[in-house]
PDB file with SEQRES, HELIX, SHEET and CRYST1 records, atoms N, CA, C and O in Angstrom:
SEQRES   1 A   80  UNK UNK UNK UNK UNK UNK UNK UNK UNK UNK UNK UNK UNK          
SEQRES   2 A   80  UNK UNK UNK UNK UNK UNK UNK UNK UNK UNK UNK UNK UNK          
SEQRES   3 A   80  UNK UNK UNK UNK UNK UNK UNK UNK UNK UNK UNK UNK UNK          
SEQRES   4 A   80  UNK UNK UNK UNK UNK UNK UNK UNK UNK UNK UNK UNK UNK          
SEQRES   5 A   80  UNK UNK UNK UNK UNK UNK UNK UNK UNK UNK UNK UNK UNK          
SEQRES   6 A   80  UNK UNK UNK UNK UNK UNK UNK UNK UNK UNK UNK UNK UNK          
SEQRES   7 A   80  UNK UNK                                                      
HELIX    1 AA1 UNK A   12  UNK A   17  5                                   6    
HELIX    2 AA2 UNK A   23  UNK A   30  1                                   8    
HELIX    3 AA3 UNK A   35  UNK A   41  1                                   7    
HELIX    4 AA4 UNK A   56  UNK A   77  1                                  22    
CRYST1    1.000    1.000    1.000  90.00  90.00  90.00 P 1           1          
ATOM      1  N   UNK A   1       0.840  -1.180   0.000  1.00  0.00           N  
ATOM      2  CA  UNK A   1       0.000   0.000   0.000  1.00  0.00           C  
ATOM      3  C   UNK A   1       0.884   1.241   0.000  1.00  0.00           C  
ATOM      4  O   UNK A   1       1.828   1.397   0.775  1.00  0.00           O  
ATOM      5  N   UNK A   2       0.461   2.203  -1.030  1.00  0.00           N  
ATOM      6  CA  UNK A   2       1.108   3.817  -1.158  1.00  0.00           C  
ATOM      7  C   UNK A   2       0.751   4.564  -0.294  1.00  0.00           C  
ATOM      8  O   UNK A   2      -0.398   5.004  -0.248  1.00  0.00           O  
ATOM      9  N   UNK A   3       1.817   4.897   0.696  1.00  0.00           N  
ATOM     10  CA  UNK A   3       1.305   6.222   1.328  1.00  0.00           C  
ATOM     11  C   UNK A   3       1.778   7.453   1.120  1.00  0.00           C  
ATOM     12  O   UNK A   3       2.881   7.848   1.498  1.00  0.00           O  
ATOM     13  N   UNK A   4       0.942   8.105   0.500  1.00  0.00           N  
ATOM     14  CA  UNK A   4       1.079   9.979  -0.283  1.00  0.00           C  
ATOM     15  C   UNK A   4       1.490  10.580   1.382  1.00  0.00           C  
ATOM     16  O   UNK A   4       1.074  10.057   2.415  1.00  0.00           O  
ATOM     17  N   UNK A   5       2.219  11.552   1.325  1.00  0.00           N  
ATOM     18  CA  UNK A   5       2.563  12.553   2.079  1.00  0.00           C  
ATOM     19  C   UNK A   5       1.671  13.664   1.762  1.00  0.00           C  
ATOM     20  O   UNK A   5       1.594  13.966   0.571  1.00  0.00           O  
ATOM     21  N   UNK A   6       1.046  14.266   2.529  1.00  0.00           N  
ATOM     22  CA  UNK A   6       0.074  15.519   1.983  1.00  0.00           C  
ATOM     23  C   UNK A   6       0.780  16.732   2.582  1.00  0.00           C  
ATOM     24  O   UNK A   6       1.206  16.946   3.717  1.00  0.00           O  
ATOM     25  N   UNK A   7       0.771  17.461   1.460  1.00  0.00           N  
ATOM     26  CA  UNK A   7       1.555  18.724   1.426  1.00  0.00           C  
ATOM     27  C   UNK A   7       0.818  19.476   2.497  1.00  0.00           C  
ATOM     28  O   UNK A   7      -0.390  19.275   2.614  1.00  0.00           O  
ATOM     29  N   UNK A   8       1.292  20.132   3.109  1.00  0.00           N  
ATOM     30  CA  UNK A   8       0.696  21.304   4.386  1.00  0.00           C  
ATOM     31  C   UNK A   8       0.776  22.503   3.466  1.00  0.00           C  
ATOM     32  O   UNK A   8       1.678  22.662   2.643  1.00  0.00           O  
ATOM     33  N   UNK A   9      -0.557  23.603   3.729  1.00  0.00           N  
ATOM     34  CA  UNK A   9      -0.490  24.975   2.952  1.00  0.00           C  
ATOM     35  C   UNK A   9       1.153  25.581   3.864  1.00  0.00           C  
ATOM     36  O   UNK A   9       1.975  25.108   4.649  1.00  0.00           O  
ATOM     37  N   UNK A  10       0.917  26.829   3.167  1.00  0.00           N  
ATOM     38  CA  UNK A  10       1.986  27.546   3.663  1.00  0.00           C  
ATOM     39  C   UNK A  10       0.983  28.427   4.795  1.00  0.00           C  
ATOM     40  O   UNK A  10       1.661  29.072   5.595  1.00  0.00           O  
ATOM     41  N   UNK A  11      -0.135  28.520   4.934  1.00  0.00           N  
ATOM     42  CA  UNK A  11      -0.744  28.735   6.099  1.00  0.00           C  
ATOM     43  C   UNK A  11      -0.428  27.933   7.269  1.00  0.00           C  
ATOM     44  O   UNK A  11       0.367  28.479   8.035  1.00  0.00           O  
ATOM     45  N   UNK A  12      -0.805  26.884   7.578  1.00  0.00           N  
ATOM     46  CA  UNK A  12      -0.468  25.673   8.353  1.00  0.00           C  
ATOM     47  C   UNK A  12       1.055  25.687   8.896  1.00  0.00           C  
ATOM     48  O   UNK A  12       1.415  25.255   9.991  1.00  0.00           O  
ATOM     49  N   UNK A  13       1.985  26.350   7.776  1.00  0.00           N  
ATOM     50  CA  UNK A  13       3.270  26.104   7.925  1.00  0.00           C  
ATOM     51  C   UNK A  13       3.476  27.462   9.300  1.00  0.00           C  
ATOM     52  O   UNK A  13       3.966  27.000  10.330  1.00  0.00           O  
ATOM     53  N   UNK A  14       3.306  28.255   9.324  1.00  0.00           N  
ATOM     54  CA  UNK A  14       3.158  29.438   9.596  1.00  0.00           C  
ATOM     55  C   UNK A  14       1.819  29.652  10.608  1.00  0.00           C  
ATOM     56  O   UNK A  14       1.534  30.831  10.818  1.00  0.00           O  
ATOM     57  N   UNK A  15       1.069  28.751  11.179  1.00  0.00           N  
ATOM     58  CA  UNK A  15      -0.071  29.242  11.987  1.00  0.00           C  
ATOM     59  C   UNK A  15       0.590  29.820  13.052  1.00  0.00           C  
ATOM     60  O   UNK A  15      -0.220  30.603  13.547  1.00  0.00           O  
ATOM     61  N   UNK A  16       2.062  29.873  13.933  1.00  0.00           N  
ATOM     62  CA  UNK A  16       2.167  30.077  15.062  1.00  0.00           C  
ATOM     63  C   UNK A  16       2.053  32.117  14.954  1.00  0.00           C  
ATOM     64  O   UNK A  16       1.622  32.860  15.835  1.00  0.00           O  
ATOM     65  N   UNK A  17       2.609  32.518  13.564  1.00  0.00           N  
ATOM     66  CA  UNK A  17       2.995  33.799  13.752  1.00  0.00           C  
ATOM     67  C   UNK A  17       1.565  34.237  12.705  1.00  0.00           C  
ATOM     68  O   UNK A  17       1.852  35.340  12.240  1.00  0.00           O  
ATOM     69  N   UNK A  18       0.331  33.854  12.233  1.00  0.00           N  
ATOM     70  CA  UNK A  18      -0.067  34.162  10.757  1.00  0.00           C  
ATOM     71  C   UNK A  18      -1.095  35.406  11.679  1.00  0.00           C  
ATOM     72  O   UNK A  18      -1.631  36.314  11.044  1.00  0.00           O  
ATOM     73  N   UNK A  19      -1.272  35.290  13.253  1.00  0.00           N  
ATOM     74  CA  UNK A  19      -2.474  36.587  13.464  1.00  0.00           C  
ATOM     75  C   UNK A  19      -1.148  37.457  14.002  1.00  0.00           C  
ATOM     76  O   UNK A  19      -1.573  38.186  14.898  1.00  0.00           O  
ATOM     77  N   UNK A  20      -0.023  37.628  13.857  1.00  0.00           N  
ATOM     78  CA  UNK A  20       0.690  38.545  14.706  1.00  0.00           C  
ATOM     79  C   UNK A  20       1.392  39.840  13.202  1.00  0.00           C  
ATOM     80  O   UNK A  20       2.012  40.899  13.295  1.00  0.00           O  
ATOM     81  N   UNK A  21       1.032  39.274  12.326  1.00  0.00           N  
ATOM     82  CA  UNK A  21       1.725  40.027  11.313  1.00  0.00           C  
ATOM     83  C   UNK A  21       0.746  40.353   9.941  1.00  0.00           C  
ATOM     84  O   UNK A  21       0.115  39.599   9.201  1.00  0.00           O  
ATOM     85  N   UNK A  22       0.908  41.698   9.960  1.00  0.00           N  
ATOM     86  CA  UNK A  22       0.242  42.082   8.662  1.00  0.00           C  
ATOM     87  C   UNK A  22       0.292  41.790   7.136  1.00  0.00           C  
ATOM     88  O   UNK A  22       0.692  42.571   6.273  1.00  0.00           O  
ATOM     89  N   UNK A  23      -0.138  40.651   6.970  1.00  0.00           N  
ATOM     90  CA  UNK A  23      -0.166  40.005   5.614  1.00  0.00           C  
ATOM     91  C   UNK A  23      -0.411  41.160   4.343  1.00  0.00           C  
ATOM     92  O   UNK A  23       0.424  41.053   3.444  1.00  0.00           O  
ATOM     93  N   UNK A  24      -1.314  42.111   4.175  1.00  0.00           N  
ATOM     94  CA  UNK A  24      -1.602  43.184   3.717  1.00  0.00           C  
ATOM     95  C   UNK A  24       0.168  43.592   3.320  1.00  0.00           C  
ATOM     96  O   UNK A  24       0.911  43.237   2.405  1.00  0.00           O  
ATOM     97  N   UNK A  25       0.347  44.499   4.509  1.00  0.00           N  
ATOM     98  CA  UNK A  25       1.757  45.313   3.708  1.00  0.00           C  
ATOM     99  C   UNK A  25       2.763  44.550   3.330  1.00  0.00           C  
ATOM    100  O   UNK A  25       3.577  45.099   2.588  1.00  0.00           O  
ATOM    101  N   UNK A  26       3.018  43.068   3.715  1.00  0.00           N  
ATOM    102  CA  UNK A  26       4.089  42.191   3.404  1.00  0.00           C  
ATOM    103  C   UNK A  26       3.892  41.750   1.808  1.00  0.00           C  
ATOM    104  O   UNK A  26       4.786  41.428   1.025  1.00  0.00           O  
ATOM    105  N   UNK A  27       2.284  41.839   1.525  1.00  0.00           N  
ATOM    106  CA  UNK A  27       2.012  41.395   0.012  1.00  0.00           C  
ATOM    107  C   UNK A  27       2.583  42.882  -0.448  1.00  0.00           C  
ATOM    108  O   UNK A  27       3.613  42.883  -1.122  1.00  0.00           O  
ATOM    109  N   UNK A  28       2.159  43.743  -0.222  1.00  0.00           N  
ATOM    110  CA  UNK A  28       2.482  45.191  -0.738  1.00  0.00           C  
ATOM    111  C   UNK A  28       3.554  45.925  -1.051  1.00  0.00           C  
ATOM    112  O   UNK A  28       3.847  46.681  -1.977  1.00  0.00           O  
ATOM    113  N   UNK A  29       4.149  45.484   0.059  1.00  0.00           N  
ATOM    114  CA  UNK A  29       5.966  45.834   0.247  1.00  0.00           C  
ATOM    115  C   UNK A  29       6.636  44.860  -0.840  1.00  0.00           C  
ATOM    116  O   UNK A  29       7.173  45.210  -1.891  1.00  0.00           O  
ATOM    117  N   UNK A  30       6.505  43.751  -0.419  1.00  0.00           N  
ATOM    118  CA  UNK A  30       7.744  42.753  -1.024  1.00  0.00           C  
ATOM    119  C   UNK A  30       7.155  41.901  -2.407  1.00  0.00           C  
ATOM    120  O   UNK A  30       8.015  41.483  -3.182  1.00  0.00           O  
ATOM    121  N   UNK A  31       5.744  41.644  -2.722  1.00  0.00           N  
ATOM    122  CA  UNK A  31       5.321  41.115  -4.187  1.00  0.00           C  
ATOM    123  C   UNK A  31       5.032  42.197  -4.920  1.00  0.00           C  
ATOM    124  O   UNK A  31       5.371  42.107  -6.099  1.00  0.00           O  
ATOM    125  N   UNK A  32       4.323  43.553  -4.472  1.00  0.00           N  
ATOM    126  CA  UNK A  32       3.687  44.417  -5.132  1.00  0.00           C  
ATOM    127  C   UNK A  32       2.459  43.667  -5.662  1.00  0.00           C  
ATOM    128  O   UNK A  32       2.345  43.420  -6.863  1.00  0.00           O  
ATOM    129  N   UNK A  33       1.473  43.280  -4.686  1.00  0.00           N  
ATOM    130  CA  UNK A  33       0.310  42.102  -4.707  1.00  0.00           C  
ATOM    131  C   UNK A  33      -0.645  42.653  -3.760  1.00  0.00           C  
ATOM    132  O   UNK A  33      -0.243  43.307  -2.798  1.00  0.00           O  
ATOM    133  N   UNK A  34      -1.904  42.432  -3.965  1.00  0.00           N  
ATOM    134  CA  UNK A  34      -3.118  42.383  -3.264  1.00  0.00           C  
ATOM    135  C   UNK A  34      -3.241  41.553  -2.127  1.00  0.00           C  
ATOM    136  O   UNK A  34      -3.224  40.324  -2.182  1.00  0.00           O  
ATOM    137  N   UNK A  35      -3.367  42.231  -1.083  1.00  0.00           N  
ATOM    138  CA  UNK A  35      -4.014  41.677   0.553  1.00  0.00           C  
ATOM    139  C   UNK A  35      -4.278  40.078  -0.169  1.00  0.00           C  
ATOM    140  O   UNK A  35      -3.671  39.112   0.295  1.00  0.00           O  
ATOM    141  N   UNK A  36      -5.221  39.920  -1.318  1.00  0.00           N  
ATOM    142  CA  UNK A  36      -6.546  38.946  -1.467  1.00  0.00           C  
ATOM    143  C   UNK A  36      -5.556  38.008  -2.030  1.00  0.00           C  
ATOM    144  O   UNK A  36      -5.758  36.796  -1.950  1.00  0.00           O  
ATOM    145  N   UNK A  37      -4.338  38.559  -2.679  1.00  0.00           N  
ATOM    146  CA  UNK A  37      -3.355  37.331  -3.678  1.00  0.00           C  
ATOM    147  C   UNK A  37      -2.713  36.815  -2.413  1.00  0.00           C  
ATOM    148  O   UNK A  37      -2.994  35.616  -2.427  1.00  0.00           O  
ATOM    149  N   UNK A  38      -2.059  37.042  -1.408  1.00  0.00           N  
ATOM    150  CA  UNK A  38      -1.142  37.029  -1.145  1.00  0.00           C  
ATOM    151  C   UNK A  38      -2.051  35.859   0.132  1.00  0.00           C  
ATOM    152  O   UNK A  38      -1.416  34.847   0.425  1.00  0.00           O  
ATOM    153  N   UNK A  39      -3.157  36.006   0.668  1.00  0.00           N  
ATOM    154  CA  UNK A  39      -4.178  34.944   1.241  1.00  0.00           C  
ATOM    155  C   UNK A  39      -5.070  34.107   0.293  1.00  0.00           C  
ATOM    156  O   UNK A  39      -5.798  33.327   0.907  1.00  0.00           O  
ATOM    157  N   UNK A  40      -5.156  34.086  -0.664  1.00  0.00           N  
ATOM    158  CA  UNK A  40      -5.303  33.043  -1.835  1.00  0.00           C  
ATOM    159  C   UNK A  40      -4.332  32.248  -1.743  1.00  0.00           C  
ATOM    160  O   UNK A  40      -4.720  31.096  -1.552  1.00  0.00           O  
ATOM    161  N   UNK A  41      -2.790  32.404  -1.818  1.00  0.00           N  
ATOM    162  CA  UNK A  41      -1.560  31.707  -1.735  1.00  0.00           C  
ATOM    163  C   UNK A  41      -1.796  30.798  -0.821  1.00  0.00           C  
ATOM    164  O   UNK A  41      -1.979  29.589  -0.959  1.00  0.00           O  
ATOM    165  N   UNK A  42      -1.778  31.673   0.440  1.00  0.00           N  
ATOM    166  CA  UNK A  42      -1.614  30.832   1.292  1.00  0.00           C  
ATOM    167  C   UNK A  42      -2.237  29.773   1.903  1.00  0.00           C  
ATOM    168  O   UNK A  42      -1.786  28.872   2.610  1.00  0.00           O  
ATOM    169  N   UNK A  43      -3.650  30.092   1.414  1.00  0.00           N  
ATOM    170  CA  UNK A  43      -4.856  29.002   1.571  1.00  0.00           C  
ATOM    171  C   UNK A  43      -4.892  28.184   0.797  1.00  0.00           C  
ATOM    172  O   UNK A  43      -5.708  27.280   0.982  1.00  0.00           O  
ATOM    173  N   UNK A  44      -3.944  28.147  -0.511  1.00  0.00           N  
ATOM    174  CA  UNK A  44      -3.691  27.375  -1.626  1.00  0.00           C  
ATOM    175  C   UNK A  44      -4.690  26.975  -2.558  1.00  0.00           C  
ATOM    176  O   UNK A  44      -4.656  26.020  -3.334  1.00  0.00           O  
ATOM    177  N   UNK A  45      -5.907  28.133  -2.323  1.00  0.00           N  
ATOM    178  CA  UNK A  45      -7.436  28.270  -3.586  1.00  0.00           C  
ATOM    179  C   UNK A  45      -7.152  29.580  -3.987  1.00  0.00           C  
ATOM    180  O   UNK A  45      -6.761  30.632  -3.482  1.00  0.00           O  
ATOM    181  N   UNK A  46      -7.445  29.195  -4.937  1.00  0.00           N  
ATOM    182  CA  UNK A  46      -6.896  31.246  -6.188  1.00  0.00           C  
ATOM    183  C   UNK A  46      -8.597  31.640  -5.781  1.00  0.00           C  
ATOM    184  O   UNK A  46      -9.262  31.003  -4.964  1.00  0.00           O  
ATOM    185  N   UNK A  47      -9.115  32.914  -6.613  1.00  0.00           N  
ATOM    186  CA  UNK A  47     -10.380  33.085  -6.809  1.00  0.00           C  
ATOM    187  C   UNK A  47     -11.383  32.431  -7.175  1.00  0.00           C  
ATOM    188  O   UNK A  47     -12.370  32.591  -6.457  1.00  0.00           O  
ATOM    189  N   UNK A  48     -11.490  31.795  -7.976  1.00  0.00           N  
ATOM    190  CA  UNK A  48     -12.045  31.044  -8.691  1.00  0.00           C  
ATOM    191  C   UNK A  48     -12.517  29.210  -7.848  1.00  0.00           C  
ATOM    192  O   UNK A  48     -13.296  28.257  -7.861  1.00  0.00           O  
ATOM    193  N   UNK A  49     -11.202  29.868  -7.181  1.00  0.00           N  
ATOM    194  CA  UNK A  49     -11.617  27.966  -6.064  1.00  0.00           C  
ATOM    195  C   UNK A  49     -10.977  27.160  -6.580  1.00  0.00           C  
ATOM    196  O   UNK A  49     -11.257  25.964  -6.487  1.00  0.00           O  
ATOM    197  N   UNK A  50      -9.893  27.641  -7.296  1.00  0.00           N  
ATOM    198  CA  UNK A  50      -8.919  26.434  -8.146  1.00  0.00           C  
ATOM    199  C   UNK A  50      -7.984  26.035  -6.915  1.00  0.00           C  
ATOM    200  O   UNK A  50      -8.361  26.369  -5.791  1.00  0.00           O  
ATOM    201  N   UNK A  51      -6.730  25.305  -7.073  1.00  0.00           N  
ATOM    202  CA  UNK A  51      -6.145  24.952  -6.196  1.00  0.00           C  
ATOM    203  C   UNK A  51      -4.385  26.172  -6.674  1.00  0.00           C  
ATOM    204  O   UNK A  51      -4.009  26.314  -7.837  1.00  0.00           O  
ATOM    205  N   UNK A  52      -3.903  26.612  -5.856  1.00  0.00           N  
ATOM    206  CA  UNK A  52      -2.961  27.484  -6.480  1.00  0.00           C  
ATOM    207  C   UNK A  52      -2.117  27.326  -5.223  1.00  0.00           C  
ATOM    208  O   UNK A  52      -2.621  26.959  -4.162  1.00  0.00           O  
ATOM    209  N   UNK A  53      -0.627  27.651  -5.379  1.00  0.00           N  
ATOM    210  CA  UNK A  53       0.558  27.581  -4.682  1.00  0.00           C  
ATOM    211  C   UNK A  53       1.576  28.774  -4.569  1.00  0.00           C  
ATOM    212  O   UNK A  53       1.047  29.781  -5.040  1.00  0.00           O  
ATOM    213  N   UNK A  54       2.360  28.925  -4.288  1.00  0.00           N  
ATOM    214  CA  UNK A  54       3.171  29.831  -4.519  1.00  0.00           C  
ATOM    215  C   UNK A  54       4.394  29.128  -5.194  1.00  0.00           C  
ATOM    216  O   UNK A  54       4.814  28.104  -4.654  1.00  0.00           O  
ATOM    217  N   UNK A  55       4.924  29.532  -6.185  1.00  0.00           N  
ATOM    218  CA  UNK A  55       6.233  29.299  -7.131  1.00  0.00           C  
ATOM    219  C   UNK A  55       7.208  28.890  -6.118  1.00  0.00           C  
ATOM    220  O   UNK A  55       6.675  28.850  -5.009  1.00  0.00           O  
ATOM    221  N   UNK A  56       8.154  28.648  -6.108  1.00  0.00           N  
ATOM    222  CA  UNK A  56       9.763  28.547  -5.629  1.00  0.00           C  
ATOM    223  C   UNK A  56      10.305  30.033  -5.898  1.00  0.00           C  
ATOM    224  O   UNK A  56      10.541  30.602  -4.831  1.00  0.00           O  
ATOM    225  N   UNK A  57      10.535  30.722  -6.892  1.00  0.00           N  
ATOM    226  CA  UNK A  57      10.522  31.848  -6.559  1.00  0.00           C  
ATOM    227  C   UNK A  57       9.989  32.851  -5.607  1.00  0.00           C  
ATOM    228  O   UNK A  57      10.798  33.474  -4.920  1.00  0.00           O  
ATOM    229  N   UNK A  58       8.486  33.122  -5.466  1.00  0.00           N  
ATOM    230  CA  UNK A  58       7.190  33.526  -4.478  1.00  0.00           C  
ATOM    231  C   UNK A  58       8.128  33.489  -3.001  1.00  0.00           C  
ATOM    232  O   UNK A  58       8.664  34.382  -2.345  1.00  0.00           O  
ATOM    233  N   UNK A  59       8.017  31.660  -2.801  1.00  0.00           N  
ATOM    234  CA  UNK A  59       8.328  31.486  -1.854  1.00  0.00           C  
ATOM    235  C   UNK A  59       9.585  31.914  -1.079  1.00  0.00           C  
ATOM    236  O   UNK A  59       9.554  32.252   0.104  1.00  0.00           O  
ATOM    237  N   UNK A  60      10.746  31.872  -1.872  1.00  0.00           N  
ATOM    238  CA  UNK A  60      11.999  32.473  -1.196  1.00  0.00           C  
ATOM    239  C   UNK A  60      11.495  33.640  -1.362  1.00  0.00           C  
ATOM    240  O   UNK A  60      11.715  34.392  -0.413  1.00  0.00           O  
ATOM    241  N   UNK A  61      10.917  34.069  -2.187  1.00  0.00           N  
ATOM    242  CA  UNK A  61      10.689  36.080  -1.630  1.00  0.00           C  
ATOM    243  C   UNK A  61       9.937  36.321  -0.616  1.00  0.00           C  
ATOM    244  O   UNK A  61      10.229  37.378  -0.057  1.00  0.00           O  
ATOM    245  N   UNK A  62       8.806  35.566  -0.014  1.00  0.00           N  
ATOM    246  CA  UNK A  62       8.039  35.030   0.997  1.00  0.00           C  
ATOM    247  C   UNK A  62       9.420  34.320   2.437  1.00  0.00           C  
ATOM    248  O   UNK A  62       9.160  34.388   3.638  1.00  0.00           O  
ATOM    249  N   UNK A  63       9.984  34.066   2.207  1.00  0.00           N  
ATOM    250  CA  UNK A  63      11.243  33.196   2.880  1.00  0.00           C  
ATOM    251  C   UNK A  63      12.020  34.999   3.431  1.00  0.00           C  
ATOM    252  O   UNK A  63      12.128  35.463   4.566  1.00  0.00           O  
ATOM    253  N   UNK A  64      12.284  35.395   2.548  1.00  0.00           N  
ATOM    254  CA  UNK A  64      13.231  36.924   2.564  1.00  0.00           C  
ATOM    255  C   UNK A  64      12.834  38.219   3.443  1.00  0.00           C  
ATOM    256  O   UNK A  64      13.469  39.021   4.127  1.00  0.00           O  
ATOM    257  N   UNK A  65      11.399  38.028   3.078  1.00  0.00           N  
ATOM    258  CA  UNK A  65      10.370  39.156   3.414  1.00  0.00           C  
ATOM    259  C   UNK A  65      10.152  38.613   5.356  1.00  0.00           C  
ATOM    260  O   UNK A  65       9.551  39.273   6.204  1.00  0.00           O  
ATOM    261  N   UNK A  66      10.560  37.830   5.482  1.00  0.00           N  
ATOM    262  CA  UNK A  66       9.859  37.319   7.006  1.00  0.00           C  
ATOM    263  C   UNK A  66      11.464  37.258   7.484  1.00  0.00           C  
ATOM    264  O   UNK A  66      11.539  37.717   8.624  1.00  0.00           O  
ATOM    265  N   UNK A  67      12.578  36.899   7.050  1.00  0.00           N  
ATOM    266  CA  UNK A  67      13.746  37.498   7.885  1.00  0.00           C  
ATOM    267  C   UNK A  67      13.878  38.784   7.981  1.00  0.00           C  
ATOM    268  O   UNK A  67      14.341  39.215   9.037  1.00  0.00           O  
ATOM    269  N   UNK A  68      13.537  39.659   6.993  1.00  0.00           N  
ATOM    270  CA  UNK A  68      13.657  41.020   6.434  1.00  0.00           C  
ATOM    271  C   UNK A  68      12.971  41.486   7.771  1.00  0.00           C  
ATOM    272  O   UNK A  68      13.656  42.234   8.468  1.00  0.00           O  
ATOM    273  N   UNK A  69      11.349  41.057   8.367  1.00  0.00           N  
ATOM    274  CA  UNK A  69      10.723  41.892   9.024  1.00  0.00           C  
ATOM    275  C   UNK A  69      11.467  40.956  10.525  1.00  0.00           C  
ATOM    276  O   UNK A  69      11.498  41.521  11.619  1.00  0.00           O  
ATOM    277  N   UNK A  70      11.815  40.043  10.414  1.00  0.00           N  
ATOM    278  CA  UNK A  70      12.317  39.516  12.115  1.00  0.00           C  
ATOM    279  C   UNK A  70      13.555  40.403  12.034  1.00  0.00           C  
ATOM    280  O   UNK A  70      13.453  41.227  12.943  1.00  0.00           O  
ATOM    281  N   UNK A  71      14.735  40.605  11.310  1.00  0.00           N  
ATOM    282  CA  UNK A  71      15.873  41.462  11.565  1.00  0.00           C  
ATOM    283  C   UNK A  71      15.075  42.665  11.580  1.00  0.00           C  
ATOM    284  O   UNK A  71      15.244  42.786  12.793  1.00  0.00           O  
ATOM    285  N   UNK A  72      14.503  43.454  11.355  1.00  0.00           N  
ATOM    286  CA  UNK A  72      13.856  44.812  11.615  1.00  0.00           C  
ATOM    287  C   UNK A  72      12.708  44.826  13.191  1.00  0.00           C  
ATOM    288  O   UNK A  72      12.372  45.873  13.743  1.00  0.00           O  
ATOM    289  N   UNK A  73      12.431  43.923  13.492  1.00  0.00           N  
ATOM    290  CA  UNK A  73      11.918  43.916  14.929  1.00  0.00           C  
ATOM    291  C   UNK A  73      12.953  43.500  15.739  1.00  0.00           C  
ATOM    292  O   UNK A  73      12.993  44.046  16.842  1.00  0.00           O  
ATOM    293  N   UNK A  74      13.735  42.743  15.509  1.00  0.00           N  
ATOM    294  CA  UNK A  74      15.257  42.474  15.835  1.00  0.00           C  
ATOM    295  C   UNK A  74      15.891  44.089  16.597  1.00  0.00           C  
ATOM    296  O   UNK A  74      15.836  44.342  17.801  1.00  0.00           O  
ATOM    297  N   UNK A  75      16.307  44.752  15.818  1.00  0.00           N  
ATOM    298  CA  UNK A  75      16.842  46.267  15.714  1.00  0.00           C  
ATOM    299  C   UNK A  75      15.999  47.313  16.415  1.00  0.00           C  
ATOM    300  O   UNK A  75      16.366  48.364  16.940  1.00  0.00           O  
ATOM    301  N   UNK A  76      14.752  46.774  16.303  1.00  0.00           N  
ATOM    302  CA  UNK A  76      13.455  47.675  17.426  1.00  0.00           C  
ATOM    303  C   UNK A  76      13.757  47.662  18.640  1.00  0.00           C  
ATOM    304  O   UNK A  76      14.167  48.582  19.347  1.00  0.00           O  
ATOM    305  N   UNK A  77      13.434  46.009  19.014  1.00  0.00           N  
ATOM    306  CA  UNK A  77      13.958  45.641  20.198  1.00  0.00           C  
ATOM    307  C   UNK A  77      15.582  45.836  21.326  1.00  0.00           C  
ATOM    308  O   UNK A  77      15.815  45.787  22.534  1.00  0.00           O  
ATOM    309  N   UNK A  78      16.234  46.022  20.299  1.00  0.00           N  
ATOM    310  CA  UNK A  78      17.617  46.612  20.707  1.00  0.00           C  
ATOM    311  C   UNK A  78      17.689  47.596  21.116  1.00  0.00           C  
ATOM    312  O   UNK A  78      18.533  47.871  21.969  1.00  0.00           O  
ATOM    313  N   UNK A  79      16.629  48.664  20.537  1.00  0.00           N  
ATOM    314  CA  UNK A  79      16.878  50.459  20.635  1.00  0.00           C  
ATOM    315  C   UNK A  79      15.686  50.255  22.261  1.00  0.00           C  
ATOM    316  O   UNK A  79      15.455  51.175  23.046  1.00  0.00           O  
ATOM    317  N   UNK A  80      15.339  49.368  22.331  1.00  0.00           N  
ATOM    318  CA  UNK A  80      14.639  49.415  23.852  1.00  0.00           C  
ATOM    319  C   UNK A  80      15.124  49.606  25.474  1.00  0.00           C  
ATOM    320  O   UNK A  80      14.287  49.584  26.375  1.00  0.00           O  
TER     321      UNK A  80                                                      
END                                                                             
C-alpha cells in the first residue's frame, strides 16, 4: 500500500505567527500584490476555487520578506 505525504499549505506552515503580522503590507511591500493574492496563496485556492501555490521563486521572496521583518523587529527591540 502507497502512502502519499500531503503537502501542508503555507498557512499551516506558519499558523504560530499568521495573526501577529500584517499580511496586507508584506504582500504590498515585497510582491507588489493584493491583501486577497497574497491569502489566496496561502490558503492554496486562487479566486475562482482552483487549487494554487506559490512558485519557488514567491516562496523564497516570501522566505526573505519574514527574515527582512524579524531582523527589523530584531533592531526595534535593541533600541529598547
Amino acid at each position: 500500500m502507497e502512502i502519499t505525504k500531503q503537502k501542508k499549505s503555507m498557512k499551516s506552515l506558519m499558523w504560530d505567527i499568521i495573526v501577529d503580522i500584517s499580511w496586507a503590507n508584506i504582500s504590498k511591500k515585497y510582491f507588489g500584490k493584493s491583501r486577497s493574492w497574497l491569502s489566496q496563496k496561502m490558503n492554496g485556492l486562487d479566486g475562482n476555487g482552483s487549487n494554487t501555490e506559490f512558485t519557488e521563486e514567491e516562496q523564497q521572496n516570501l522566505k526573505e520578506a519574514l527574515y527582512d521583518l524579524s531582523n527589523r523587529i530584531k533592531i526595534c527591540a535593541d533600541k529598547l
